[in-house]
KOLLUMZA-944935 format. One record per residue (C-alpha): residue number from 0; residue in three letters; x, y, z negated; chain. Coordinates in steps of 0.1 Angstrom, whole numbers, plus 5000, padded with zeros to 4 digits. Layout:
<nodes>
     n   res      x      y      z   chain
   NUM   ala      X      Y      Z       A
...
</nodes>
This chain:
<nodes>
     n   res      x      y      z   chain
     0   unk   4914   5188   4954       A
     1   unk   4938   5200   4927       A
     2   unk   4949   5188   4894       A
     3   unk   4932   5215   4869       A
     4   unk   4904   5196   4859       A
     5   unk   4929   5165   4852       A
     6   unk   4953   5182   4831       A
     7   unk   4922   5199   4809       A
     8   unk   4919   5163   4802       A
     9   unk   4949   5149   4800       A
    10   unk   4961   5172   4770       A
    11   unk   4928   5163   4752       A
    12   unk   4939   5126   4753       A
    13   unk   4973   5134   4743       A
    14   unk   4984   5116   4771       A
    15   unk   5022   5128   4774       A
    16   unk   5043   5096   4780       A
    17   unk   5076   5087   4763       A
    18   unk   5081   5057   4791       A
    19   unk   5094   5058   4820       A
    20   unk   5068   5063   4851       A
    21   unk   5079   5051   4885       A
    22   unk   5055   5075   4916       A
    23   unk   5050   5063   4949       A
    24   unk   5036   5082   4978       A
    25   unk   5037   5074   5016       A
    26   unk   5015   5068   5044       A
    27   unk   5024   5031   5045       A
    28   unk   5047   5007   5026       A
    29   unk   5032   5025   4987       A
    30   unk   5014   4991   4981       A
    31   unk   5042   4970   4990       A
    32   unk   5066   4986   4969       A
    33   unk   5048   4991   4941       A
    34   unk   5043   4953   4941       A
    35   unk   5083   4949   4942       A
    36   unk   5090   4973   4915       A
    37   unk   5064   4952   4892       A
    38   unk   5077   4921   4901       A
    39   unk   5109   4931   4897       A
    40   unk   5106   4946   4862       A
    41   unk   5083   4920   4848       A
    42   unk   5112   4892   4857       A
    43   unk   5137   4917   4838       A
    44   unk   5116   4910   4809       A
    45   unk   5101   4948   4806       A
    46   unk   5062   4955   4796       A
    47   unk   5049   4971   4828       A
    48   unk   5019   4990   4840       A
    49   unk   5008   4992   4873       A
    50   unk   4981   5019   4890       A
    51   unk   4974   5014   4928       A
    52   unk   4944   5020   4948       A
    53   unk   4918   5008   4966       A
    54   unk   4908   4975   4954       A
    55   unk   4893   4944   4974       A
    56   unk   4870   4929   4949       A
    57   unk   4869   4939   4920       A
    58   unk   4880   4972   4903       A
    59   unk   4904   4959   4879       A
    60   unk   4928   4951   4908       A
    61   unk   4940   4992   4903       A
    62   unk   4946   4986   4867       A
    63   unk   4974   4958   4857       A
    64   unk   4991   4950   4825       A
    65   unk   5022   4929   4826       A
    66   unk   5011   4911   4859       A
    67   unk   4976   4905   4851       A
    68   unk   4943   4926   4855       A
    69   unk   4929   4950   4830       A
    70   unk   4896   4932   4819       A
    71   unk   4862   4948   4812       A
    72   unk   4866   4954   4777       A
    73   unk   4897   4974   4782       A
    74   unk   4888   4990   4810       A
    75   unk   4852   5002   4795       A
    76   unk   4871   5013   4766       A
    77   unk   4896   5032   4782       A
    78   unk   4869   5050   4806       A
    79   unk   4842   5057   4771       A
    80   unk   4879   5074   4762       A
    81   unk   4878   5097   4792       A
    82   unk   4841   5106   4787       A
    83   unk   4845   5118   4755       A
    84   unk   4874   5140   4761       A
    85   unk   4862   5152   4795       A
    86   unk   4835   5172   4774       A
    87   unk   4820   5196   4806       A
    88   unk   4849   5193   4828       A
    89   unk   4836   5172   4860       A
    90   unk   4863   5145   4870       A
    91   unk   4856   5126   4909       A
    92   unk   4859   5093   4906       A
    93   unk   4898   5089   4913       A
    94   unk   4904   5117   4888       A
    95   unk   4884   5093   4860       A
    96   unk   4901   5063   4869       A
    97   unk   4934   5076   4870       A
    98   unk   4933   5090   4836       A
    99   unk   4918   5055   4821       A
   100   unk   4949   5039   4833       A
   101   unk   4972   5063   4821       A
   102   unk   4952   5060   4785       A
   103   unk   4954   5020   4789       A
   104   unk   4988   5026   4794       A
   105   unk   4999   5046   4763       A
   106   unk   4983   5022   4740       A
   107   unk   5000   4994   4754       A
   108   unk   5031   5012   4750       A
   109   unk   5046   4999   4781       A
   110   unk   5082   5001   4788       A
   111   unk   5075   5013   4826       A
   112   unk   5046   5026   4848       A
   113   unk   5043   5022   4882       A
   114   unk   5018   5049   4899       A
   115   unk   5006   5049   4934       A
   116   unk   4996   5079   4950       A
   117   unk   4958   5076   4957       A
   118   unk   4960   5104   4987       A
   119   unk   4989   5127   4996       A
   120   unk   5008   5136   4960       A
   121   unk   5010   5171   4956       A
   122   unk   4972   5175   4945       A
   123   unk   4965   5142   4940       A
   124   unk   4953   5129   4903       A
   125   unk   4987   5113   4898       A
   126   unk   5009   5137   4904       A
   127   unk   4998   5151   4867       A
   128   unk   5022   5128   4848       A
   129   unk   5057   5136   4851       A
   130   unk   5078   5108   4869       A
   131   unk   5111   5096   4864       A
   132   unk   5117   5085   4901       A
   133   unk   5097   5090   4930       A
   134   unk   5098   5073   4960       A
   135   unk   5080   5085   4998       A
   136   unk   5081   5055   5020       A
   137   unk   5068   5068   5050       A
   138   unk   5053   5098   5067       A
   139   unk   5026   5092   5092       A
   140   unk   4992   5111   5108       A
   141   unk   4966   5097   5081       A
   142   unk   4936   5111   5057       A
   143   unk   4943   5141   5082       A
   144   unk   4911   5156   5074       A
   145   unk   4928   5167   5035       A
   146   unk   4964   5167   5042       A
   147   unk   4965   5186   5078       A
   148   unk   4971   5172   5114       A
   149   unk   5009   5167   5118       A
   150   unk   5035   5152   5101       A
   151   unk   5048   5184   5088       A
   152   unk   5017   5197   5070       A
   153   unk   5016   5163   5056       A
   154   unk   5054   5156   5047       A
   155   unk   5048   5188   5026       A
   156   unk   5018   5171   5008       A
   157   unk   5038   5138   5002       A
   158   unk   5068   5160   4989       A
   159   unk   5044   5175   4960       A
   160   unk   5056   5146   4938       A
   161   unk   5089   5153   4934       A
   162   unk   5104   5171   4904       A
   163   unk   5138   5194   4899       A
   164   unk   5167   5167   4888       A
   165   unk   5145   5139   4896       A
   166   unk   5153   5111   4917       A
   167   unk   5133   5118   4950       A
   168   unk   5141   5084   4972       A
   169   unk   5127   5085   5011       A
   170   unk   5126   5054   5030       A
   171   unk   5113   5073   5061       A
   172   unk   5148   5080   5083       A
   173   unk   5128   5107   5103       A
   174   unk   5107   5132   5075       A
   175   unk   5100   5163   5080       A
   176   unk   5113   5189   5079       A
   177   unk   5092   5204   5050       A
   178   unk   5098   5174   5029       A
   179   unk   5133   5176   5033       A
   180   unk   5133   5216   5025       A
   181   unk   5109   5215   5000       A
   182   unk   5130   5187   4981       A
   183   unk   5161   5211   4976       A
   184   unk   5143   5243   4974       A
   185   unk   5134   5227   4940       A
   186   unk   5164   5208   4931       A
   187   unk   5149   5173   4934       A
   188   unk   5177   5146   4939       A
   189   unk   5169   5136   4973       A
   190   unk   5182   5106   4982       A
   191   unk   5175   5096   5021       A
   192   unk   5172   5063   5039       A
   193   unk   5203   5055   5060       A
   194   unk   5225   5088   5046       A
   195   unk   5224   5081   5008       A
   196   unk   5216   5046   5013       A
   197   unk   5206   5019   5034       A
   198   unk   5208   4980   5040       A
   199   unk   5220   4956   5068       A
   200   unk   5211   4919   5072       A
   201   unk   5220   4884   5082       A
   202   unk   5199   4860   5087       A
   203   unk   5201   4848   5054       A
   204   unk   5203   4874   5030       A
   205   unk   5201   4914   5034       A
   206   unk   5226   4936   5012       A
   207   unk   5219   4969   4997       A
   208   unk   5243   4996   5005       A
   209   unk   5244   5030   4984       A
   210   unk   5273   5055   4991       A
   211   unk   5275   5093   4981       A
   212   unk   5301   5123   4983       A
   213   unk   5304   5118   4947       A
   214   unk   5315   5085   4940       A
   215   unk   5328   5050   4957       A
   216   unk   5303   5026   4980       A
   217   unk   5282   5003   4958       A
   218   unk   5264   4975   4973       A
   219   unk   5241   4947   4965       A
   220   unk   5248   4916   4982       A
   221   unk   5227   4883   4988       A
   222   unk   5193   4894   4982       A
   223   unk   5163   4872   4995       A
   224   unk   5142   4888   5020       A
   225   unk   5111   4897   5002       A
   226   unk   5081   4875   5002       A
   227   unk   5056   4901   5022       A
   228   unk   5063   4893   5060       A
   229   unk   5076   4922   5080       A
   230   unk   5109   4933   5084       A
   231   unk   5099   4969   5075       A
   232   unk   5094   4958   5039       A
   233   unk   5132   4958   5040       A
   234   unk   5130   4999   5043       A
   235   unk   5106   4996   5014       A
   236   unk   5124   4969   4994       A
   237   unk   5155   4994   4997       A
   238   unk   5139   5021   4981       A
   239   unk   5130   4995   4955       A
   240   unk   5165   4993   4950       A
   241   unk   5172   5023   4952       A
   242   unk   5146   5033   4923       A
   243   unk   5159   5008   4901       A
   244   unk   5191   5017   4906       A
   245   unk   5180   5054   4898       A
   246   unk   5168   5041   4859       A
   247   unk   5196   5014   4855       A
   248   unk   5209   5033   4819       A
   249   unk   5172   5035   4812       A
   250   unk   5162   4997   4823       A
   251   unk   5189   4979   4832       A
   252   unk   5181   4950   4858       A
   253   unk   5206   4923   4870       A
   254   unk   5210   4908   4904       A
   255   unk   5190   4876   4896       A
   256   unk   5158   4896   4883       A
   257   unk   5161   4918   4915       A
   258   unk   5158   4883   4936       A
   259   unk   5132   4865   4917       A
   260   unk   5116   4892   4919       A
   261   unk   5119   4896   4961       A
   262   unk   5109   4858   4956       A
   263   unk   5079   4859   4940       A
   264   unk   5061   4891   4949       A
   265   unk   5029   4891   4968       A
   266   unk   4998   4914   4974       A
   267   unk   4962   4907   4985       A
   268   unk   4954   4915   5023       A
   269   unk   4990   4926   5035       A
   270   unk   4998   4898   5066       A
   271   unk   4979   4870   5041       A
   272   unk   4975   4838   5053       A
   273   unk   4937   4825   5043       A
   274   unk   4939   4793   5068       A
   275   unk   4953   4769   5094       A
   276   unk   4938   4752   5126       A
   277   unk   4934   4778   5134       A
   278   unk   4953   4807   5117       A
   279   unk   4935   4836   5099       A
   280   unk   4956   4862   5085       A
   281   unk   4939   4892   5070       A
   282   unk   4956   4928   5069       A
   283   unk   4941   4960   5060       A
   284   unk   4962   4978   5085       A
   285   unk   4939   5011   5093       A
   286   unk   4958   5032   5108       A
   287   unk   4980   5032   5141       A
   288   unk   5018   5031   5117       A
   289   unk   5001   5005   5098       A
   290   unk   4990   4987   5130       A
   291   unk   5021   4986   5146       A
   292   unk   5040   4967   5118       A
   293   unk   5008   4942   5123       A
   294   unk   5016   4940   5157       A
   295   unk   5057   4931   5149       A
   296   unk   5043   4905   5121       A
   297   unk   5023   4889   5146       A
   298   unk   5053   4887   5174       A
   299   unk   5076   4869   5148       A
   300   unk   5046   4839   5140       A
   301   unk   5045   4816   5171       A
   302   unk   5014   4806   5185       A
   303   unk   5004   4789   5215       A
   304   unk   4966   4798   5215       A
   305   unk   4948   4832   5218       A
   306   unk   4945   4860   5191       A
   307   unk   4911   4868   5182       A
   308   unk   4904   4899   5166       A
   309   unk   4878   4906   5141       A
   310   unk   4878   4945   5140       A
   311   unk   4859   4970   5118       A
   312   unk   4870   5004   5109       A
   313   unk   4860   5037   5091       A
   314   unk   4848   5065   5116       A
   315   unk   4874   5092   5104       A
   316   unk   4905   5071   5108       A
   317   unk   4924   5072   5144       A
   318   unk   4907   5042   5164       A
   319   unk   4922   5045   5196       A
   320   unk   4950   5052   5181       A
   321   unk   4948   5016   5165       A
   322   unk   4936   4998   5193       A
   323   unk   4964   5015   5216       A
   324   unk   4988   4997   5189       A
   325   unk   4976   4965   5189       A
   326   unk   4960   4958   5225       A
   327   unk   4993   4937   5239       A
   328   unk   4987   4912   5212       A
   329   unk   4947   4906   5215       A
   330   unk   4930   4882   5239       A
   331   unk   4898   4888   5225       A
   332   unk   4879   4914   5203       A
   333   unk   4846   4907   5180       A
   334   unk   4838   4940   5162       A
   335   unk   4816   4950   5136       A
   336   unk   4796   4974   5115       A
   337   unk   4808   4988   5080       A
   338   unk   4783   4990   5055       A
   339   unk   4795   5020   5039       A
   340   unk   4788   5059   5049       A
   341   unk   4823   5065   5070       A
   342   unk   4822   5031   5087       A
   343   unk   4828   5035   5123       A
   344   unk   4796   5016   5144       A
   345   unk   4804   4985   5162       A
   346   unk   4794   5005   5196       A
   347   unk   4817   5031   5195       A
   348   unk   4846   5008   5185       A
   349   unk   4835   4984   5214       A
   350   unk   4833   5018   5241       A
   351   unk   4868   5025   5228       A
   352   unk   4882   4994   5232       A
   353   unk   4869   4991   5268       A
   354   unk   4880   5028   5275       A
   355   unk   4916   5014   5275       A
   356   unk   4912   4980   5279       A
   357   unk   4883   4977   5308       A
   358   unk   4885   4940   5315       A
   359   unk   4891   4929   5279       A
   360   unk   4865   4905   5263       A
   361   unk   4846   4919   5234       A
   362   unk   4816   4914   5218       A
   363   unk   4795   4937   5187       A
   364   unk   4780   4929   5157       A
   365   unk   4760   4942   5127       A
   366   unk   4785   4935   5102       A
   367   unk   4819   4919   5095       A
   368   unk   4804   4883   5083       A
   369   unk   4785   4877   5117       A
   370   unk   4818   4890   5135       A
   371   unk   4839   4862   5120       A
   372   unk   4818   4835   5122       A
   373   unk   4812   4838   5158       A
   374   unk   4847   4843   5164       A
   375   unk   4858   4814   5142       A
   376   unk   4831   4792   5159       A
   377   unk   4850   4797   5194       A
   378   unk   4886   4797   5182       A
   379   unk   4906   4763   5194       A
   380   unk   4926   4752   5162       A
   381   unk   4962   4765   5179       A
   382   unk   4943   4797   5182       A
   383   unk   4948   4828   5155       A
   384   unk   4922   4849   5140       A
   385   unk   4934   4885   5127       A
   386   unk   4907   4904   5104       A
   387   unk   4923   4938   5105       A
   388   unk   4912   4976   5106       A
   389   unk   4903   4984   5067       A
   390   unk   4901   4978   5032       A
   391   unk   4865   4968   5036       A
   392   unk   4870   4948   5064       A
   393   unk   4892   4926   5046       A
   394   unk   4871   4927   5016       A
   395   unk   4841   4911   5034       A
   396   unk   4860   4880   5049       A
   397   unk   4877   4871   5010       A
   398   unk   4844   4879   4994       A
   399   unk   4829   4851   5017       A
   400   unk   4857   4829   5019       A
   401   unk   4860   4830   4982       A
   402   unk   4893   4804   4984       A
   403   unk   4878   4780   5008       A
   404   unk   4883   4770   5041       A
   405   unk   4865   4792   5069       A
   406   unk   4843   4759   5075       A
   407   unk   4833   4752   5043       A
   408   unk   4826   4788   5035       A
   409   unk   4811   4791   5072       A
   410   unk   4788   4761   5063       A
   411   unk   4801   4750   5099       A
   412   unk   4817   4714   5082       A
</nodes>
């Protein structure tokens, strides 16, 4: 990891921006509030770029202009780009990608970019391009393997993206204590959840809350709760805020853009309902932060029947440490194979499961597909079916279901 081989690159594309870009790092909460920010400034009537990662489907998910996909040709074009001016520096895959954006980007001169941190920020591919505002929405043991194994070595990884003078906005009220130092050892603008500024809520409307030494409270009243479900997307829909508020003289916004905006956001595989009779909800919650705000979504959405889970992860992530999250809310578990290289085997996620749950009802399979089915074939209609544990995971069930019903899509009509 580092950003040498990116920044060869980036000065042969020329690729210094004269827009405003937007980064976002954080265990959890990065896709969620890139989302919001996009959302928010394409209501304001701005031209906006957005970078996140992974996709679902299809690779153009990472790459969107003004709301809508990057197609082929673009993308093709912008990636032939890269390859020329790469010459015989080698690029990974992420590196490559993220510098095809960037040059997509600058031809559309956009009026705002929104980047999401692939892994980390200090070293990651990103962190090349110099933001505006940065925002770090949570801090949590993940991709532990790169970024070390506690939340310190990994707050300090996080805290690589910000800058001196920059707006450095953390929605985690706990971070550690190297992301805190390393934020005024080099003058970043650190602005923390809950000191420099916060929300509170009715059940109604939620109102954002900014106060510093330097000048008089300022709030934002009668904002919608966002459309994602959870109430920890308030933390990240403050730091929206927060960011917005941060380029205001830049791009202004208004309080009815901010709440379309809440309104009408939404993003593939975060608590999304595919079905009804019974539920399915899909989530790529894949690690145990991430699986414990599944596990307050599914408290707040009644249901009188059983929660099966359809469970698949990759082998490096913390598996117990997911099952351990989620086992109060799971009456019975139908786990799978990943086709990919890191994807944990169905075996070792049924003997963890049974290591801490040893009467629980579970049941292996090959792969994802097989998984679902059976598990849809024995769920009652007031019964709930949550496809959880990874990107690819999630990815299987909307390849197949491909907008249909579960029965059509099962061929079980």
């Amino acid at each position: 990891m580092g950003l040498d081989r990116v920044n060869e690159v980036k000065q042969r594309l020329l690729l210094d921006l004269d827009f405003p870009v937007i980064t976002v790092a954080g265990t959890n909460g990065k896709g969620s509030s890139c989302a919001m920010l996009e959302r928010i400034y394409l209501d304001a009537g701005y031209s906006v770029g957005c970078y996140t990662s992974p996709h679902l489907l299809h690779y153009n998910e990472r790459v969107r202009i003004n709301g809508l996909e990057a197609n082929d040709a673009a993308l093709c074009s912008a990636f032939a780009a890269v390859e020329q001016a790469r010459e015989n520096t080698e690029l990974t895959y992420f590196e490559s990608g993220t510098l095809a954006a960037i040059w997509l980007f600058k031809k559309m001169q956009l009026d705002i970019a929104i980047l999401e941190v692939g892994l980390g920020g200090r070293l990651d591919a990103v962190n090349a391009f110099e933001p505006s505002c940065t925002i770090v929405t949570s801090v949590a043991l993940d991709h532990m393997e790169f970024l070390g194994n506690s939340r310190e070595s990994i707050g300090f990884e996080k805290a690589g993206i910000f800058r001196k003078g920059v707006p450095a906005i953390c929605g985690d009220a706990n971070p550690p204590a190297t992301l805190v130092t390393h934020a005024q050892a080099i003058g970043a603008d650190f602005q923390l959840i809950q000191q420099y500024f916060g929300f509170y809520s009715t059940d109604e409307s939620w109102t954002y809350r900014e106060e510093t030494p330097q000048k008089l409270p300022t709030e934002i009243a009668d904002l919608p709760f966002p459309a994602l479900k959870g109430d920890f997307q308030l933390h990240n829909a403050a730091c929206v805020i927060a960011a917005i508020q941060a380029l205001q003289t830049r791009l202004p916004v208004n309080h009815s853009q901010m709440v379309s905006g809440l309104k009408a956001v939404n993003i593939a595989g975060r608590f999304q309902r595919v079905d009804s009779h019974p539920q399915i909800i899909l989530d790529v919650a894949h690690n145990p932060h991430a699986a414990l705000a599944l596990v307050e979504n599914l408290r707040h959405l009644p249901c009188s029947g059983r929660t099966l889970a359809v469970f698949a992860m990759l082998a490096d992530k913390d598996i117990a440490g997911v099952i351990h999250a989620v086992k109060s809310q799971i009456n019975a578990w139908y786990v799978a194979d990943i086709d990919h290289a890191r994807g944990a085997k169905a075996s070792q996620l049924v003997d963890s499961i049974c290591q801490q749950i040893p009467d629980c009802t579970v049941a292996g399979f090959s792969n994802v597909i097989l998984a679902f089915r059976q598990a849809y074939k024995e769920a009652a209609e007031n019964d709930r079916i949550i496809v959880f544990g990874s990107f690819f995971t999630v990815a299987d069930i909307m390849r197949v279901l491909g907008g249909q019903s579960a029965k059509q899509a099962l061929n079980l009509g």
